[in-house]
N, C-alpha and C positions, 0 to 999 in steps of 0.2 A: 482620562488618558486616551492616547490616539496612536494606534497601532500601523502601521506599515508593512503588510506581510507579502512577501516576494512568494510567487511558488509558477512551475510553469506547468501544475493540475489544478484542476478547478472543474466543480462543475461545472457543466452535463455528465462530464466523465466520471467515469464509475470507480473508476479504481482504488485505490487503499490512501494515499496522498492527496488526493483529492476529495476524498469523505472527510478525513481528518482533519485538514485546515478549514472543508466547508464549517463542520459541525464547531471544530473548538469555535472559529470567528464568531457563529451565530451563538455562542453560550455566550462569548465577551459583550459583543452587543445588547445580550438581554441584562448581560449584568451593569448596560450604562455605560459602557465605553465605546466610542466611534473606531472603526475600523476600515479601512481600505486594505484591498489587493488588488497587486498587478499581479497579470498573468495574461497567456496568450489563447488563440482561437482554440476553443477546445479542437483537441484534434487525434486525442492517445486513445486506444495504441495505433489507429491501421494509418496513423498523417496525413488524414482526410479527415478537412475541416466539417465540425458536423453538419448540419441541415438547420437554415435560419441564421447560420454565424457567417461573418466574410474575414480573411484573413489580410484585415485595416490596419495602418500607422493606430489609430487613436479609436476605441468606441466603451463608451461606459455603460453599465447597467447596476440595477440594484437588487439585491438575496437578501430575503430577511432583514432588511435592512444595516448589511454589508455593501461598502463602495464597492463595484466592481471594475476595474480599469483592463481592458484588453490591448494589449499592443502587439505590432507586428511581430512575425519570427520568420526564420527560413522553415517553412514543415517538411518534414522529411517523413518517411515509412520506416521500416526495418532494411532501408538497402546498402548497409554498412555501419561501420562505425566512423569512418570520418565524414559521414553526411550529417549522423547523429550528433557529432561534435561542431557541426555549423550551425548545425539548428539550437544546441544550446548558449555557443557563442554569440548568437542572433538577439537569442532574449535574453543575456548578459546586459547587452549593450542599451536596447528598447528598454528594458527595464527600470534601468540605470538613470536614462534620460526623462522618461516619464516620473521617475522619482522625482527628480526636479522639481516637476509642478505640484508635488502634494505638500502643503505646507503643513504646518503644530503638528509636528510626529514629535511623540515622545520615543517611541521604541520601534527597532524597525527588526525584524523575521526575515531568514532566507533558509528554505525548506531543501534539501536532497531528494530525493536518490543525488544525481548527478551533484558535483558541487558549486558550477558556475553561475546557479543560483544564489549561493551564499560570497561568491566572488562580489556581486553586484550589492546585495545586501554590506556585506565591507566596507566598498565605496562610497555605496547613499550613508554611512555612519562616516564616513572621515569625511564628509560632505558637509551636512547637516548638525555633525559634531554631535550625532547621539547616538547611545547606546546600543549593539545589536549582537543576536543571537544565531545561533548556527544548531538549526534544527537538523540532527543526526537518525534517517532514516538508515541508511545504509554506508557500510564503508568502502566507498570508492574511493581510487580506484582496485581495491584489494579483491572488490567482485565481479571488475572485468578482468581478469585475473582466472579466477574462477571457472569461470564462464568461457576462455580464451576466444573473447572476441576481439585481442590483439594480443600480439604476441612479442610486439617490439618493446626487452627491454626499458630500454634505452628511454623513451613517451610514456610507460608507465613509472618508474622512477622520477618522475618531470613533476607528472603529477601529485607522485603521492607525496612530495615535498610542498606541495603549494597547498595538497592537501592539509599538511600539518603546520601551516605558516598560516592556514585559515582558523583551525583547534584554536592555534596561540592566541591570534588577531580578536575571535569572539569576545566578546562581555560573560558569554555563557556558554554552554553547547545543553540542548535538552536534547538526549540522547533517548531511542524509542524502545531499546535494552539494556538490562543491566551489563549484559555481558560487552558489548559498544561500549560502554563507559570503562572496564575494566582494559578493553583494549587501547582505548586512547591513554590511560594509567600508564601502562608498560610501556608506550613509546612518548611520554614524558610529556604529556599534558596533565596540571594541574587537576588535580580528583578534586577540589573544593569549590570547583566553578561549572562541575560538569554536574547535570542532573538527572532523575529518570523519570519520563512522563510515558508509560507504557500505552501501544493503540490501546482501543476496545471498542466498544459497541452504541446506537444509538438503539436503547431499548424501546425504545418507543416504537421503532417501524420493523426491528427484527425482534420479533417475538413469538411463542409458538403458533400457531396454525397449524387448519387442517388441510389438508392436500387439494390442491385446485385441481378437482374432476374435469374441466373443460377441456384446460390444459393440459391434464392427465391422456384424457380419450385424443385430443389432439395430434399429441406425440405416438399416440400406440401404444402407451407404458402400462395399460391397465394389466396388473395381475403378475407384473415384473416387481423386483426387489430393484432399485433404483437406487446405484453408486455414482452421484457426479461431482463432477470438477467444475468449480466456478472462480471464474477470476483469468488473466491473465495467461497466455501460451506464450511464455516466451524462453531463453534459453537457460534460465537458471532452474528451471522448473521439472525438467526431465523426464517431459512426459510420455517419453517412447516407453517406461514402464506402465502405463494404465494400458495403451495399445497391446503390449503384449500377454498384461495379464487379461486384455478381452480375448484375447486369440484362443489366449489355454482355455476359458470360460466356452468359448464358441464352440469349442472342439467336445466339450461335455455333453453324453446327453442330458435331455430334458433340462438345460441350464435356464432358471431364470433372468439371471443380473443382467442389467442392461446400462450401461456407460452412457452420463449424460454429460459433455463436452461442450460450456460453452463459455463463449470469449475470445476473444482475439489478441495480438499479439505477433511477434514475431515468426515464432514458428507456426501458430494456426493452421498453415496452408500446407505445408510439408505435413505437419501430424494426421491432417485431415486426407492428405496421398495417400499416406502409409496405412491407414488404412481401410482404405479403399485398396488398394493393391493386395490387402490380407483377405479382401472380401467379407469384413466385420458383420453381420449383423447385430450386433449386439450393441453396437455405439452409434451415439448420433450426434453432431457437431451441430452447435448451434450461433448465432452471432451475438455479438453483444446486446445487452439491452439497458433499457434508463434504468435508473435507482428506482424510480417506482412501481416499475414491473419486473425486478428482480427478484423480490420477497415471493413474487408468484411460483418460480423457477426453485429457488430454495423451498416451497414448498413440497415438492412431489419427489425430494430426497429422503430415503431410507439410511442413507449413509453417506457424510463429505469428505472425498479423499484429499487430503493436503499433501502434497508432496514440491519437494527439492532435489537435486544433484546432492550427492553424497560427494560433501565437500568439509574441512573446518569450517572455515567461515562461515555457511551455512549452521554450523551450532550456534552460532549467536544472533540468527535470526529468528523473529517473531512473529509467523505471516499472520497478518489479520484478520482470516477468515476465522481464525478458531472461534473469535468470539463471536460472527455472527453464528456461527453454528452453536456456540452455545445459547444465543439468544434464544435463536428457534429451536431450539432442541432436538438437533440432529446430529446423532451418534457421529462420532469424525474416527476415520481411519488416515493415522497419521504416520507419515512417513518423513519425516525430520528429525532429526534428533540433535541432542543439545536442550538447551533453555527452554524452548516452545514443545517440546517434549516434557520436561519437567513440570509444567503447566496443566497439559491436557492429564496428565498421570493425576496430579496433586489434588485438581478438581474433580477426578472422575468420571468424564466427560469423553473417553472415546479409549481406542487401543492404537498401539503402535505396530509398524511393521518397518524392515530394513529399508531406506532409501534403495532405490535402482535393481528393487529385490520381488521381479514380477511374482514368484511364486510362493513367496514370503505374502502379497496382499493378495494374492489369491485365495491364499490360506486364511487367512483372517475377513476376507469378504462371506467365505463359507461359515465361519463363526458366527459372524452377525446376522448372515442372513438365516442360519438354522437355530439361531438361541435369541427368540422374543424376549425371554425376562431379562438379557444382556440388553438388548438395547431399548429397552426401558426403562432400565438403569442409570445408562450413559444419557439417554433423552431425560429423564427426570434433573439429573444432579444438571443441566444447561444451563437453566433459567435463572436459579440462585447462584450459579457460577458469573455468568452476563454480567449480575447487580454487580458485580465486585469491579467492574472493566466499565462502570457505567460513562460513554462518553464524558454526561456532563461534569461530573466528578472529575474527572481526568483534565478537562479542559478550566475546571477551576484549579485545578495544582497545577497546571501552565502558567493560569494568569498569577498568583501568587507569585512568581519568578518573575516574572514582566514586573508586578508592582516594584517588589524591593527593588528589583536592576534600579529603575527609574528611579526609585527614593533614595536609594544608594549615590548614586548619579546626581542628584540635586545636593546631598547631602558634601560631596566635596565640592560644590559651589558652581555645579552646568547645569543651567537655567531650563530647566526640560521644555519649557514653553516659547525659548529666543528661539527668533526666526532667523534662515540661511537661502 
């Protein structure tokens, strides 16, 4: 079989859509099936193309033996929302037309957040005249919504119709929560074509460790209780509460905890003003880093705080940090609630606090960091929680959907292997 997977992450990028489509692609690959993706200059989050990449019409390379196709896009930063809507419309379109030249696709993939990814994905199938899926990361636009990073009415209504004329249009939707698929249910997409392939982990390179002393004495952190955030500053994330519960933390005496901040994103540059205007010591911002010197950084964590904007929608999300942190067995102070709530509880693997609730994780940063047999607890039950989210497992009950679609698909008489 030959897959066709649209996505505009990909590595070098670090982020949660871009691990997930690396990782599932390279289990398909080992398991014998060819794969391509398009996608563009790595360049998320700061829209600066990384280092050694050009932002070109046309350049290929190969992962693990994944096709990799890069095509042009508009890159844009965090300097609006209708930049950010050029820039997707950009790799709509490139996409679209680089689809053209990949020929014997049986199935072809278009990945979210945003969904003009899976607009293009649509096409290349009423094209090619074969089957394709609509990979449900997130539900836009119901989480710029959220988020009110537009406020017109009128353009989100636009959307979320085209949104749900994409649901229909799919072969499938592999949805990345349960509770995503319950919501496309209630506004009348078919439950018996929608499925769930939840993230998780690649156990193999998040697993426990001991604390990188280098890195440790680097930072300054030796003899510090060590709460960081990893991943992502951007506006759903609401990170003006770790700011403030440093502030209260600062104002303590003899306080150990020390806030480690890194990632970039949207807001990075604002959270990192703020404070600096508090005159923090206790926190220190740091910039993104590769996938393979992340596991270092997740190292020298005594506790991962996951937080969201106390939102609905937000209950039906499932960030995917939990499970690296269950990988490496670092106790998670979670502030979500809903579903990925339900999770961290059921596995045992960390405690909750109120979303947007600085003095609620304050309170609960002082539990963990005074009660060792707690997070010994939370760090033991990790590891046997991870297995359960094991990528490659995950990315085998993706491909099972893939298979049937296509035998399904040949079975009413579309020749999965005629060329267009």
């Amino acid at each position: 079989m030959r897959i066709l997977f649209l996505t505009d992450n990909f590595p070098p990028e670090v982020n949660a859509p871009a691990s997930r489509t690396f990782e599932h692609c390279r289990e398909w690959v080992a398991a014998g099936h060819e794969v391509v993706v398009i996608t563009c200059a790595p360049n998320f989050p700061d829209g600066r193309v990384f280092e050694g990449y050009r932002n070109r019409l046309w350049q290929t390379e190969h992962a693990e033996g994944i096709k990799v196709i890069r095509v042009w896009s508009f890159i844009t930063g965090n300097q609006g929302f209708s930049l950010r809507i050029i820039d997707y419309v950009s790799f709509m379109i490139t996409s679209i037309i680089a689809s053209l030249f990949v020929r014997r696709v049986d199935v072809i993939i278009g990945t979210s957040p945003q969904f003009f990814t899976a607009c293009a994905a649509n096409v290349v199938s009423l094209v090619k005249k074969r089957p394709w899926i609509f990979e449900l990361r997130d539900i836009w636009p119901e989480s710029i919504r959220a988020v009110s990073a537009i406020n017109n009415g009128f353009i989100l209504d636009l959307l979320e119709k085209l949104e749900l004329r994409l649901y229909r249009r799919a072969d499938a939707v592999i949805s990345v929560t349960n509770a995503f698929k319950d919501n496309l249910i209630k506004r009348g997409i078919d439950g018996a074509k929608i499925f769930v392939v939840t993230n998780g982990v690649d156990t193999a390179r998040f697993k426990p460790m001991a604390k990188d002393f280098d890195l440790l004495r680097r930072l300054r952190l030796e003899g510090k209780f060590v709460a960081g955030y990893i991943g992502t500053h951007g506006l759903a994330h609401g990170l003006e509460t770790l700011i403030e519960a440093a502030a209260l933390l600062d104002e303590a005496p003899q306080c150990s905890t020390h806030f480690l901040m890194l990632g970039g994103g949207a807001e990075r540059e604002r959270l990192k003003a703020l404070a600096e205007a508090k005159g923090l010591s206790n926190m220190t911002f740091l910039d993104s880093v590769s996938k393979d010197e992340v596991v270092r950084y997740w190292s020298l964590l005594d506790a991962s705080i996951v937080h969201l904007k106390r939102d609905d929608l937000f209950k039906t999300v499932i960030p995917s940090k939990i499970f690296e942190c269950m990988g490496m067995g670092i106790p998670i102070l979670h502030g979500v609630e809903g579903e990925s709530a339900e999770i961290v509880h059921s596995e045992g693997v960390g405690i909750s606090f109120e979303p947007e609730n600085a003095e609620d994780l304050v309170a609960r940063l002082r539990t963990l960091a005074n009660d060792g047999n707690l997070r010994r607890s939370l760090s033991q039950a990790g590891p046997p929680a991870a297995a359960r989210y094991r990528r490659s497992a995950l990315a085998g009950k993706m491909l099972e959907i893939l298979v049937e679609l296509v035998a399904r698909q040949s079975r009413r008489g579309v020749n999965p292997r005629r060329e267009t």
